[in-house]
VEXFI-334310 format. One record per residue: x, y, z of N, C-alpha, C, O in turn. Coordinates in steps of 0.02 Angstrom, whole numbers, padded with zeros to 5 digits, always signed. Example, Ala and Ser with C-alpha at 12.3 -4.5 7.8 and 13.67 -1.06 7.14 Angstrom:
2
+00660-00284+00390+00615-00225+00390+00660-00165+00390+00712-00166+00423
+00642-00112+00354+00684-00053+00357+00645+00002+00394+00670+00057+00402
//
This chain:
318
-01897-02315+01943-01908-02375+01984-01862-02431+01962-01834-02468+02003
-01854-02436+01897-01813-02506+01873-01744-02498+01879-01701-02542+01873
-01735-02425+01894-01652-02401+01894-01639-02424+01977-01589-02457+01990
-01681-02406+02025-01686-02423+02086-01675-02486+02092-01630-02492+02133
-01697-02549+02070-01697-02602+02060-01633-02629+02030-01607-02681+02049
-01610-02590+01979-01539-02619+01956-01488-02602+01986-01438-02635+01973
-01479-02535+02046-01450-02509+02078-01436-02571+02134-01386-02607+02138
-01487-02573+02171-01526-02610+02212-01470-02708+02221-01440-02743+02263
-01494-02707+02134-01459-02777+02143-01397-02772+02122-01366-02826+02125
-01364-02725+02100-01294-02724+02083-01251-02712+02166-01196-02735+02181
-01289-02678+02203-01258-02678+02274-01259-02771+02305-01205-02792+02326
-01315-02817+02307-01307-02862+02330-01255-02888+02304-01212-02909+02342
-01245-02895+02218-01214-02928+02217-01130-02906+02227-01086-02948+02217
-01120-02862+02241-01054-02817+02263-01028-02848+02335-00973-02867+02354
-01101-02844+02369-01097-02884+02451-01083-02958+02438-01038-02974+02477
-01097-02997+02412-01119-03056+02415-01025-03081+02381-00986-03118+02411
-01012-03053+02324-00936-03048+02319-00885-03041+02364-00835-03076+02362
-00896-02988+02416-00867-02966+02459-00863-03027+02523-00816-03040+02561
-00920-03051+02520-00922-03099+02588-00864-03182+02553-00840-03226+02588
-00861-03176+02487-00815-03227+02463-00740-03207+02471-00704-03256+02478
-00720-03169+02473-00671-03128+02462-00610-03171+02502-00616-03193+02560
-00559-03177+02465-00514-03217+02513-00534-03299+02531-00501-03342+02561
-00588-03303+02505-00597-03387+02516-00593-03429+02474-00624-03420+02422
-00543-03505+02484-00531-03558+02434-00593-03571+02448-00627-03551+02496
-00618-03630+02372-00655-03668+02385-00623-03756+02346-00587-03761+02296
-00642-03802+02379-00627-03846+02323-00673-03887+02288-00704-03920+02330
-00687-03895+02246-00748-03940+02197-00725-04017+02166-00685-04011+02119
-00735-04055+02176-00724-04097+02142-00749-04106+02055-00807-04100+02037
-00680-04122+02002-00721-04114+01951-00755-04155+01932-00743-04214+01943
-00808-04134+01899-00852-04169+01860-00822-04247+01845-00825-04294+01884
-00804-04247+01808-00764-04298+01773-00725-04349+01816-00701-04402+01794
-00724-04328+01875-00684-04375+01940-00734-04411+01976-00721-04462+02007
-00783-04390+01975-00837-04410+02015-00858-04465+01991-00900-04484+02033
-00856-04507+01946-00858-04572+01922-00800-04618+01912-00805-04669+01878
-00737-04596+01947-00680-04627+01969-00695-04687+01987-00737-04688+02032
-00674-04749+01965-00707-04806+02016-00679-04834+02076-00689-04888+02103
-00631-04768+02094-00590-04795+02163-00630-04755+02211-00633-04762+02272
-00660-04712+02174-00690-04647+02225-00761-04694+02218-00800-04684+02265
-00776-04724+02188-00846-04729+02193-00844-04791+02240-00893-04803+02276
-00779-04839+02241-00787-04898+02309-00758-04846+02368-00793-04848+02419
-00732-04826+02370-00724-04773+02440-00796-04745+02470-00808-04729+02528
-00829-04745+02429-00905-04712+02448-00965-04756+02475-01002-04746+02523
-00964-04807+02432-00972-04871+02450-00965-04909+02520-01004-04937+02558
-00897-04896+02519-00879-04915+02590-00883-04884+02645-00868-04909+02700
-00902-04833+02637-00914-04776+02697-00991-04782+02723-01012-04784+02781
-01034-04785+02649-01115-04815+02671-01107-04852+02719-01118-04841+02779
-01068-04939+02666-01088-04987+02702-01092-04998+02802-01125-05030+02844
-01028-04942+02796-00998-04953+02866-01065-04897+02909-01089-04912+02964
-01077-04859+02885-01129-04831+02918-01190-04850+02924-01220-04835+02975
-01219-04885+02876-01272-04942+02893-01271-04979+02929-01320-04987+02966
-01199-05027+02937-01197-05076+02984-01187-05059+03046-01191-05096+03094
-01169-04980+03046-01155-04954+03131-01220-04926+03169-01232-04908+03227
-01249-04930+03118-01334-04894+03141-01385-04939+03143-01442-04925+03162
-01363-05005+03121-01435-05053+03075-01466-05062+03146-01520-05087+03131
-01465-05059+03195-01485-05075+03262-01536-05013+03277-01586-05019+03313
-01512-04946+03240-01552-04906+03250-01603-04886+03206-01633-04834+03219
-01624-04932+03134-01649-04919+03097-01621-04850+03049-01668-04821+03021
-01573-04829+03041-01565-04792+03009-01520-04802+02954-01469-04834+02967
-01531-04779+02888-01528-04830+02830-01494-04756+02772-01538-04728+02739
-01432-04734+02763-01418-04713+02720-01382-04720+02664-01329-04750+02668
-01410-04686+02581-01400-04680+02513-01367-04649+02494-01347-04662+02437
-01343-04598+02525-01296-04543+02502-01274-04519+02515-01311-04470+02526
-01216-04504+02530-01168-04450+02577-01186-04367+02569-01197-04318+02604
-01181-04383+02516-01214-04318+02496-01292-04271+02535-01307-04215+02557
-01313-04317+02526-01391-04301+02545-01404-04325+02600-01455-04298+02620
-01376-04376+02649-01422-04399+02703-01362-04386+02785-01374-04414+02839
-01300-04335+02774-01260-04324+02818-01281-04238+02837-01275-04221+02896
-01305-04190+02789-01285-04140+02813-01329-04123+02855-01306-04071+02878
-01402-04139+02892-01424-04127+02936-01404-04135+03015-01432-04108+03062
-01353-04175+03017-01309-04179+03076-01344-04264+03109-01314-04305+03144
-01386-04267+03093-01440-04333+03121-01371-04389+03115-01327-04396+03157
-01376-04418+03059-01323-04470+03047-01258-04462+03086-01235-04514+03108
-01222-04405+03099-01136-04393+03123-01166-04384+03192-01118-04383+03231
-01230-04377+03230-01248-04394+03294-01243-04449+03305-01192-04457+03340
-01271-04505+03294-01301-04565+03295-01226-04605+03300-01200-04640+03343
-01205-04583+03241-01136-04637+03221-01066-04611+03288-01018-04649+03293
-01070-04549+03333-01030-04505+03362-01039-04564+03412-00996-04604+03430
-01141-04561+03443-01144-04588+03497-01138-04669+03503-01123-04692+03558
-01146-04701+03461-01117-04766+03419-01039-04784+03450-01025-04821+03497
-00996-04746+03410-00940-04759+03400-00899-04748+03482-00862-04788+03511
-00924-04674+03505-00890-04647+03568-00943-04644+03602-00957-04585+03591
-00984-04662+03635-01032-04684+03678-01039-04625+03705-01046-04618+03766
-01039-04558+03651-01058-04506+03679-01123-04480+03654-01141-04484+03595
-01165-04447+03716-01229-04430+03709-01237-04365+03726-01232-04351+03786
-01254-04310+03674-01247-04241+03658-01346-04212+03688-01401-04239+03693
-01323-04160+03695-01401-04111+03703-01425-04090+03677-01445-04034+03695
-01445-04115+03613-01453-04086+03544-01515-04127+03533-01533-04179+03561
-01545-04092+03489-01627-04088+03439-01612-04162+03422-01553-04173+03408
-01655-04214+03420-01645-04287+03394-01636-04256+03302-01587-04257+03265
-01720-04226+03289-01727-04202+03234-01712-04131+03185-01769-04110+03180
-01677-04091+03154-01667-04036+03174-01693-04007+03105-01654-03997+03059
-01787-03989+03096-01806-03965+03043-01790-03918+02999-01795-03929+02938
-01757-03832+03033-01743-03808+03009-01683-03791+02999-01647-03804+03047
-01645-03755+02932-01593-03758+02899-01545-03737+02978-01503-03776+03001
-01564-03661+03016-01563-03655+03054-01537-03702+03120-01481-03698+03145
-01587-03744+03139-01585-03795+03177-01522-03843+03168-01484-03865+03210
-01524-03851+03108-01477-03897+03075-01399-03896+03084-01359-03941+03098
-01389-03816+03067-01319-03805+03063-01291-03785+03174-01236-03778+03200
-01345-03783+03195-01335-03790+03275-01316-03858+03286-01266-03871+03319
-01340-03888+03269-01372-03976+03288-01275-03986+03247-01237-04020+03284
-01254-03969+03204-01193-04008+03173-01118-03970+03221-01067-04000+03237
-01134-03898+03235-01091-03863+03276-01068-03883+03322-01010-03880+03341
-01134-03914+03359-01125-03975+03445-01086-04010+03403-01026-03995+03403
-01106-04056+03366-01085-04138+03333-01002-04128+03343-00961-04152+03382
-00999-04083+03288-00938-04075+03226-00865-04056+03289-00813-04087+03295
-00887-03999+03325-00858-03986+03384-00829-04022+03426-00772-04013+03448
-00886-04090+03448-00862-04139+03497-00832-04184+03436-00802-04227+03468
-00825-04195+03387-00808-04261+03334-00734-04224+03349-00696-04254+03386
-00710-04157+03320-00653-04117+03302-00619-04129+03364-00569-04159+03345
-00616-04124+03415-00590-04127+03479-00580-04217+03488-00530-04232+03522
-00615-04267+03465-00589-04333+03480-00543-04342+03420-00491-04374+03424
-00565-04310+03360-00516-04354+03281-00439-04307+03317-00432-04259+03355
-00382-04361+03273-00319-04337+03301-00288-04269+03278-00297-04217+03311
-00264-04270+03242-00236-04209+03224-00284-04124+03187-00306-04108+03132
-00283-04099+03242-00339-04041+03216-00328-03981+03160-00364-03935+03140
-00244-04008+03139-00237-03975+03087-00238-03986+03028-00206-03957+02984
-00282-04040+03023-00292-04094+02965-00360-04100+02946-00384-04136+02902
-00391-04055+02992-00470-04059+02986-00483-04005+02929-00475-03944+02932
-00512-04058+02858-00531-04029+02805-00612-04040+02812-00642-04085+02782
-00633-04008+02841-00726-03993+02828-00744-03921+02885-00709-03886+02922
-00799-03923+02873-00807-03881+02942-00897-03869+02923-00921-03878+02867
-00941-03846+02992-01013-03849+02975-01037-03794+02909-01095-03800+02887
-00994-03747+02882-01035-03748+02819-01014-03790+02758-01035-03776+02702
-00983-03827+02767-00961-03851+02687-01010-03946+02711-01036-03975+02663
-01015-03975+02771-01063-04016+02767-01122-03989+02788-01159-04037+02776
-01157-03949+02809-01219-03920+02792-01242-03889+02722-01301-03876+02712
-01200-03879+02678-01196-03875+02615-01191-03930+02586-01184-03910+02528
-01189-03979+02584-01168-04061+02553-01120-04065+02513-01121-04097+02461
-01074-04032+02535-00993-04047+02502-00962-04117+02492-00917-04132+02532
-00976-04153+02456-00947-04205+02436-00865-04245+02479-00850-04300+02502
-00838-04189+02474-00748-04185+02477-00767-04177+02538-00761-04234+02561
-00788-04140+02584-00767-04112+02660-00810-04183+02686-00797-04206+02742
-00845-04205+02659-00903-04273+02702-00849-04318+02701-00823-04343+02751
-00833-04326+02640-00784-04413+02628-00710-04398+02693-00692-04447+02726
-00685-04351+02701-00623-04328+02720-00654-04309+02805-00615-04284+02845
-00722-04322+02826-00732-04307+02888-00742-04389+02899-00711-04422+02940
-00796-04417+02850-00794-04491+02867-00751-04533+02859-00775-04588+02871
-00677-04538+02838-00615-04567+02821-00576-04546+02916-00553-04586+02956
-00581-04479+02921-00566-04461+02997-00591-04509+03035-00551-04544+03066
-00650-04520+03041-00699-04540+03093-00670-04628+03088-00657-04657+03141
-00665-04652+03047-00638-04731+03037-00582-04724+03062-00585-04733+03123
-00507-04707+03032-00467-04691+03056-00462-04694+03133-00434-04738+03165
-00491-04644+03155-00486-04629+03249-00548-04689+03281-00531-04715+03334
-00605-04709+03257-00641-04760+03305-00653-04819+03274-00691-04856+03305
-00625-04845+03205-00617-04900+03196-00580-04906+03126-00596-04913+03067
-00510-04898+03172-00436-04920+03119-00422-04981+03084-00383-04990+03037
-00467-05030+03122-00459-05089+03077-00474-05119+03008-00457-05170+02977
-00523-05051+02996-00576-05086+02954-00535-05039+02891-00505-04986+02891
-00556-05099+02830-00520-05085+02767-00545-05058+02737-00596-05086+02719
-00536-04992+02711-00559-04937+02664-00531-04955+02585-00488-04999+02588
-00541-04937+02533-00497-04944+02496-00424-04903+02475-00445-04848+02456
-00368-04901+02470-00310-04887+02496-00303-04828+02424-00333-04839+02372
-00260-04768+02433-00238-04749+02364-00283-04698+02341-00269-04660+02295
-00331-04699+02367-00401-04652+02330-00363-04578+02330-00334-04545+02374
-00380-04566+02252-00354-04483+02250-00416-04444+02178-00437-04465+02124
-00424-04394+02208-00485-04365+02132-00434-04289+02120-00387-04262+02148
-00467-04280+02075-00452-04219+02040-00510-04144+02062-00565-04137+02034
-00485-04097+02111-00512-04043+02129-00499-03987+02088-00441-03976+02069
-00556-03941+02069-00515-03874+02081-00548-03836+02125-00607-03828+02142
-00469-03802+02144-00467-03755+02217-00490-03689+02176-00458-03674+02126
-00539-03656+02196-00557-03585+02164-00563-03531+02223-00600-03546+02270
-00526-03466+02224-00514-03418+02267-00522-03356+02233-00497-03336+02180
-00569-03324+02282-00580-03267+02264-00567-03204+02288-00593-03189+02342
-00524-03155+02252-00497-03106+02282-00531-03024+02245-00574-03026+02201
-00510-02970+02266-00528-02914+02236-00507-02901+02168-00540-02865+02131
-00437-02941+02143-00439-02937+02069-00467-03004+02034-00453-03024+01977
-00512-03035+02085-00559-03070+02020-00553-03158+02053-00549-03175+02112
-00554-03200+01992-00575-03262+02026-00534-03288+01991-00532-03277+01930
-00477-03345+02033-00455-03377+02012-00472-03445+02016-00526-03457+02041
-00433-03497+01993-00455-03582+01997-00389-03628+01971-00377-03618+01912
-00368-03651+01986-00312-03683+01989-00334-03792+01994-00385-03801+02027
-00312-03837+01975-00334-03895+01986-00301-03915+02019-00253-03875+02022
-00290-03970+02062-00253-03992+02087-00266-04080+02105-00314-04106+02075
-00228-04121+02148-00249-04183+02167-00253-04189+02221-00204-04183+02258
-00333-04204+02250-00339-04218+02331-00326-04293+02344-00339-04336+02303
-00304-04302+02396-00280-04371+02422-00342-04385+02468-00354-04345+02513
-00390-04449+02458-00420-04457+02519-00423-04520+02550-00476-04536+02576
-00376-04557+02550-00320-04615+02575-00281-04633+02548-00269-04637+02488
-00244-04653+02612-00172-04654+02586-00158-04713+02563-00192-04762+02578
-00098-04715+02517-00063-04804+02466-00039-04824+02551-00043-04885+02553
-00028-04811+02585+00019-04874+02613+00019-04821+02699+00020-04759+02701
+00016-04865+02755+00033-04820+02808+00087-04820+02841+00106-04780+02884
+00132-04901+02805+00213-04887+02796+00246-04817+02844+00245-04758+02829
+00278-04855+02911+00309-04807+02939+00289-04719+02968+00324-04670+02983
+00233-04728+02967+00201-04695+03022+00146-04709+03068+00095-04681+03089
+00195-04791+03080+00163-04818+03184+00128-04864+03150+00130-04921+03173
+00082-04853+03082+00029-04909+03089+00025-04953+03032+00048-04944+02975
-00012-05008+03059+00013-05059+03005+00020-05058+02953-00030-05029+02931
+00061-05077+02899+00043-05092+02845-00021-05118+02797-00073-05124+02829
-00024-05128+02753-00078-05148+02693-00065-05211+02712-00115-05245+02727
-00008-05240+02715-00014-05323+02711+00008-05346+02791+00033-05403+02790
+00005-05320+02850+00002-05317+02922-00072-05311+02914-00095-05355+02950
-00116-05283+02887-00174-05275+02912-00237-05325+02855-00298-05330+02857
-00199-05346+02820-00228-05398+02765-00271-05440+02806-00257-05459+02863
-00319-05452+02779-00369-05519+02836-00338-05570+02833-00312-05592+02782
-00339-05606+02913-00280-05674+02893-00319-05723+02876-00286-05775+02874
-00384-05733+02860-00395-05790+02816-00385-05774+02728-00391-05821+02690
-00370-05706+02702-00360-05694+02652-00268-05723+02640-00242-05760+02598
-00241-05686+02698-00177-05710+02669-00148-05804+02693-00091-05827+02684
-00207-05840+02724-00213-05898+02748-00219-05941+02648-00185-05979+02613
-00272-05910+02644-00257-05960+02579-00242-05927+02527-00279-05928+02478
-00185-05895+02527-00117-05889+02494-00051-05949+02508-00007-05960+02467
-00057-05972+02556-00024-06020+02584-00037-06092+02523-00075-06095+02475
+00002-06134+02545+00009-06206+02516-00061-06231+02566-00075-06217+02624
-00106-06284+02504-00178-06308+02509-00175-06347+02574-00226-06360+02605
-00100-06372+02598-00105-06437+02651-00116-06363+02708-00164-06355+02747
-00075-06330+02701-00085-06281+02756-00153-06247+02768-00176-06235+02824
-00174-06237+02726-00264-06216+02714-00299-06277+02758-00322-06271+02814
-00299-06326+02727-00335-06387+02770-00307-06383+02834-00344-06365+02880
-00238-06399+02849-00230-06386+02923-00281-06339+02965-00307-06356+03018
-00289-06291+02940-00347-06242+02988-00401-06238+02961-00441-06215+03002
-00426-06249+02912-00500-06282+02905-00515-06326+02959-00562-06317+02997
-00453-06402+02965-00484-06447+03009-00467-06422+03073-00498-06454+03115
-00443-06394+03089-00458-06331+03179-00521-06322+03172-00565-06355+03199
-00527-06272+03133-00590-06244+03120-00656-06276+03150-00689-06260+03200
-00666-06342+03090-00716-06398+03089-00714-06408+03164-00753-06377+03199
-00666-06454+03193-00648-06452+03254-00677-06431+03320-00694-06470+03365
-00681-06369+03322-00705-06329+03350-00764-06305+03343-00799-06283+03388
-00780-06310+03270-00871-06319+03265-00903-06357+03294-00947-06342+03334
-00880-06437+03270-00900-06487+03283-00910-06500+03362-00949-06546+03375
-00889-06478+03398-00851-06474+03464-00906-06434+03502-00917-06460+03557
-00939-06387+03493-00989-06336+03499-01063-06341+03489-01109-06315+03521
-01062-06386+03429-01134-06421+03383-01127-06502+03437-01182-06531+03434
-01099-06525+03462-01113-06595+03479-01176-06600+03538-01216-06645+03548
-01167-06546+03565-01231-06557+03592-01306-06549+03568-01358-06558+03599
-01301-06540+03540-01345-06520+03493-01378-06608+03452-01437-06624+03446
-01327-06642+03436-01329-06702+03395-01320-06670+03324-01357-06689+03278
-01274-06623+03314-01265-06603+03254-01190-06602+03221-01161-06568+03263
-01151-06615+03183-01100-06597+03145-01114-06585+03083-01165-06591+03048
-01019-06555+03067-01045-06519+02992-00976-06563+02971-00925-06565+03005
-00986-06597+02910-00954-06620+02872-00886-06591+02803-00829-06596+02780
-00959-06559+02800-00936-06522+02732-00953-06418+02743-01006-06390+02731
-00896-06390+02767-00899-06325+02803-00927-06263+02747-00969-06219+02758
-00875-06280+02661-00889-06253+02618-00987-06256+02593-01012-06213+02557
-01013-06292+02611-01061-06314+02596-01149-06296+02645-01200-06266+02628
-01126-06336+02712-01166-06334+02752-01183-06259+02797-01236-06253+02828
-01146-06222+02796-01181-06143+02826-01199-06122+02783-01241-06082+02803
-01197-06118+02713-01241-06077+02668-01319-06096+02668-01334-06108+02609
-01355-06101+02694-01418-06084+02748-01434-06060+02793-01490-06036+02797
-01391-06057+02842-01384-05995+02888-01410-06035+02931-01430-05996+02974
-01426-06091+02950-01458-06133+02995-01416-06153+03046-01427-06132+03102
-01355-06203+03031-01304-06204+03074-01267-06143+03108-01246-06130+03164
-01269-06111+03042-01234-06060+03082-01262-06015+03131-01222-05984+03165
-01320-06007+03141-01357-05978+03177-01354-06019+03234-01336-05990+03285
-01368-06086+03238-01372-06135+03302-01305-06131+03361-01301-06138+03422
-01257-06117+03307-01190-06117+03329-01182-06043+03370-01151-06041+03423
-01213-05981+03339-01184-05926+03362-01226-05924+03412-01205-05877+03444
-01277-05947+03443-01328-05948+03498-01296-05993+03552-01306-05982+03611
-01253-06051+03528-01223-06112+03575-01177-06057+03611-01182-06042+03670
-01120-06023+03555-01071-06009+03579-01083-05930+03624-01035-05926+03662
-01121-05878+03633-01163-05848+03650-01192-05859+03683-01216-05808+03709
-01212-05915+03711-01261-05913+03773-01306-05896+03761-01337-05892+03814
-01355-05871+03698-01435-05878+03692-01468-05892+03643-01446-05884+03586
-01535-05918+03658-01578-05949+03620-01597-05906+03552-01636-05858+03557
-01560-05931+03471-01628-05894+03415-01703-05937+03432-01712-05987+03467
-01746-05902+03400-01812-05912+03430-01829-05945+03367-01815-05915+03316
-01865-06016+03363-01872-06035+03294-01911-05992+03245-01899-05994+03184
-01950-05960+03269-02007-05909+03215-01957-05840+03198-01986-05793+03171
-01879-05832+03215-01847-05786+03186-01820-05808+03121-01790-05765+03088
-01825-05874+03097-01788-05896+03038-01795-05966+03046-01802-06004+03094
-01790-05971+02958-01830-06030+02941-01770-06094+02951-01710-06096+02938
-01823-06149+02982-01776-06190+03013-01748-06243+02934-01694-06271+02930
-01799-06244+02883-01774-06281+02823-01793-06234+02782-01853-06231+02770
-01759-06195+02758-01742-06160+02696-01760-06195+02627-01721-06241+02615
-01803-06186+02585-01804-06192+02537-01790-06171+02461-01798-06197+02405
-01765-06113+02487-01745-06069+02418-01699-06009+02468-01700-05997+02528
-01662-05982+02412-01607-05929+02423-01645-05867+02470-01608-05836+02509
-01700-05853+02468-01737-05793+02499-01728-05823+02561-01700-05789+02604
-01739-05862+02570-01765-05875+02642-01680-05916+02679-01673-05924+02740
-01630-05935+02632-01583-05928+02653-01534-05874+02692-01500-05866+02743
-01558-05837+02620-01523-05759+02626-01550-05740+02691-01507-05740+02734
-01617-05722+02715-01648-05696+02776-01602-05738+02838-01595-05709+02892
-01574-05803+02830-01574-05827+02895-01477-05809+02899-01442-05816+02949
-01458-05789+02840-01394-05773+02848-01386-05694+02861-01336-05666+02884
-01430-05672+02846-01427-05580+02874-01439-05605+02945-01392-05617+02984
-01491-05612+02958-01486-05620+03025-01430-05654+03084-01429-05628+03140
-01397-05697+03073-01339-05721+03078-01290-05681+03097-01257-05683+03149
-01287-05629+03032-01222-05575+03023-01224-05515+03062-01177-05482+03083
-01312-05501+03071-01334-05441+03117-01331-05482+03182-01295-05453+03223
-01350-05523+03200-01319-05566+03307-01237-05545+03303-01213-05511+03349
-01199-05566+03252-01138-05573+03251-01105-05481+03270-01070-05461+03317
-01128-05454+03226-01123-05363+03247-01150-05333+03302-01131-05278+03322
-01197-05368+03331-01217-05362+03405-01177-05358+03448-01173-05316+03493
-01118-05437+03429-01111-05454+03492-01020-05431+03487-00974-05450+03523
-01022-05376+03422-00964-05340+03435-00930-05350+03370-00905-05303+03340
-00930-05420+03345-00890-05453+03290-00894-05403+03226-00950-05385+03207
-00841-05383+03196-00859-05326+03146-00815-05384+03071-00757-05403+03068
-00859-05393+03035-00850-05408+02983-00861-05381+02909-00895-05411+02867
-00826-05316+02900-00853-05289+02851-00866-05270+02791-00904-05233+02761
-00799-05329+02776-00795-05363+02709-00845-05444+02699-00810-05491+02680
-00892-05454+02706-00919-05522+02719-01017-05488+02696-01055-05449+02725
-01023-05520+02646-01102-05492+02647-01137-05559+02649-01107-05613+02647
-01194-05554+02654-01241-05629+02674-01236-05640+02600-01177-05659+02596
-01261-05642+02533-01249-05651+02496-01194-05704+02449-01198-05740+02398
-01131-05680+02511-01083-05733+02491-01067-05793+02525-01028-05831+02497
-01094-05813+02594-01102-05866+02625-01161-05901+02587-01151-05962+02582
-01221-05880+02557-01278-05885+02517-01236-05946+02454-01247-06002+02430
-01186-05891+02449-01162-05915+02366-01110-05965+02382-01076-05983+02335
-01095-05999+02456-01048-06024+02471-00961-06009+02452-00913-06047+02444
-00969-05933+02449-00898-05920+02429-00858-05928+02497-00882-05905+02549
-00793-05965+02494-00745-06002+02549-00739-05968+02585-00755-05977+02643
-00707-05901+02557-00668-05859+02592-00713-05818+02642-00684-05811+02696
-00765-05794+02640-00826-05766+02651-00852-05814+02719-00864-05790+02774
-00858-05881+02702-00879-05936+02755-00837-05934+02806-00853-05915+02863
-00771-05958+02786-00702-05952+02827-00703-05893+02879-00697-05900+02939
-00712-05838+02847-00698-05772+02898-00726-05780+02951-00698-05790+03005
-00797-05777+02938-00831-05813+02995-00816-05832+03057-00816-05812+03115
-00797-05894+03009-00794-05952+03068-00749-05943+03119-00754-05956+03179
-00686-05909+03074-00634-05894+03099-00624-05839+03164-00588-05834+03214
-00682-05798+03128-00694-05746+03172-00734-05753+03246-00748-05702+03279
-00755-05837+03274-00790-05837+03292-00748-05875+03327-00757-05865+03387
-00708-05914+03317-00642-05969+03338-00612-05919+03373-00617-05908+03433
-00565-05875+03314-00517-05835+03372-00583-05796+03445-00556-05766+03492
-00631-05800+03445-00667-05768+03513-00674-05805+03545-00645-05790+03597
-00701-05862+03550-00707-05925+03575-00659-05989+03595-00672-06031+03637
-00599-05984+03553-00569-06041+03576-00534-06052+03642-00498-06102+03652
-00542-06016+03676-00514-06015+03744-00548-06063+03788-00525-06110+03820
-00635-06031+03782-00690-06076+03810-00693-06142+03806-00740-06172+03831
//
């Protein structure tokens, strides 16, 4: 009986070899995975998927863990390309799952550009491959929202392991999962695509004030009916009060006073009226995704500025 048994499993595992046979794999090493370029690349891929979903309540921690059911690369597909698939909302089993990503992955592969560049495929993110997620979600930015700043340069250390009939090899190598510079192939540069209030105050301080006082200007200009101005710009939106009054003027609708507190007394209740602020503002299209409530909170300039700025260049025509 136990010979049967060792027989038994020496065949699976003969099969189970056999079904590897001829296939790379790549792993990220150990030791790369706390890269801290790789770890703001990851970062930034959340953030952007939170903020593309926050409308839908859906709230993810990990690339790892909260993509390979196909749920999230639905949501964010029909999000991004206003496409709406025939597929399971929920897809319980493992089964279910890898159907539910086949639709997804299929229609995603056919919009991202070049299909010979497509490093993932539904078993390596139904498996939670690290490498094939970041390199499907770097695609997905890329093709439906190029503007937005990833961090530039990101490269980890893989090894590629292939397995053949004389045995298993593994080799290391360096995966690239953005590029230093897009320099001369069509699209902008790093410093073409720099935020221009970042490279605004790089400029000489008189030139900074010059468009501050636009800025003001045009606040002020917006708030007068109201019986309101802002004096001091660095100062006065870190409450989220004006600024909220303002994005409802310029918008055309009413915040409702019981959505946020009209006198703020402490940072909590600041912070609440500046998330909210930042979520009308992503509503109404404005993608700011270097800008957290936090730092209008903390009155950091540059953070306030974007803003405003971002709200000027939409508006100043009106």
């Amino acid at each position: 009986m136990e010979a049967d048994i060792f027989d038994h499993k020496k065949k699976e595992d003969a099969e189970d070899f056999e079904s590897f046979q001829g296939e790379k794999r790549k792993v990220i090493q150990p030791t790369a995975l706390k890269d801290p370029k790789l770890e703001k690349l990851k970062e930034a891929l959340v953030h952007w998927i939170n903020r593309t979903l926050k409308s839908e309540h859906i709230v993810v921690q990990s690339l790892e863990e909260d993509l390979y059911d196909g749920l999230v690369l639905h949501h964010m597909l029909s999000r991004l390309a206003n496409v709406h698939l025939d597929v399971e909302e929920i897809a319980l089993t493992s089964m279910a799952q890898v159907r539910k990503l086949e639709v997804v992955l299929e229609e995603l592969d056919r919009r991202l550009q070049d299909s010979s560049q497509i490093k993932w495929n539904i078993k390596l993110i139904h498996n939670k491959d690290l490498l094939a997620t970041i390199h499907l979600l770097v695609a997905m930015v890329r093709c439906f929202q190029p503007e937005l700043d990833l961090p530039v340069n990101v490269q980890v250390e893989v090894v590629v392991i292939e397995v053949s009939q004389s045995g298993i090899k593994s080799v290391v190598q360096t995966e690239v999962l953005t590029e230093e510079s897009n320099v001369g192939s069509g699209s902008p540069s790093n410093t073409e695509r720099e935020d221009p209030i970042e490279q605004l105050l790089k400029l000489e301080a008189h030139k900074v004030n010059t468009v501050k006082k636009a800025i003001l200007h045009f606040v002020n200009q917006n708030m007068a009916s109201m019986g309101l101005q802002v004096a001091d710009m660095d100062k006065q939106f870190a409450d989220g009060v004006i600024l909220l009054l303002l994005i409802g003027q310029l918008e055309g609708f009413f915040v409702p006073l019981f959505e946020f507190y009209l006198t703020p007394v402490n940072d909590s209740e600041m912070l609440h009226n500046v998330t909210l602020a930042l979520d009308l503002l992503t509503d109404t299209g404005l993608q700011l995704s270097s800008v957290e409530p936090q730092d209008i909170v903390s009155q950091d300039v540059t953070a306030t500025l974007k803003v405003l700025y971002a709200l000027f260049t939409k508006h100043k025509q009106k």
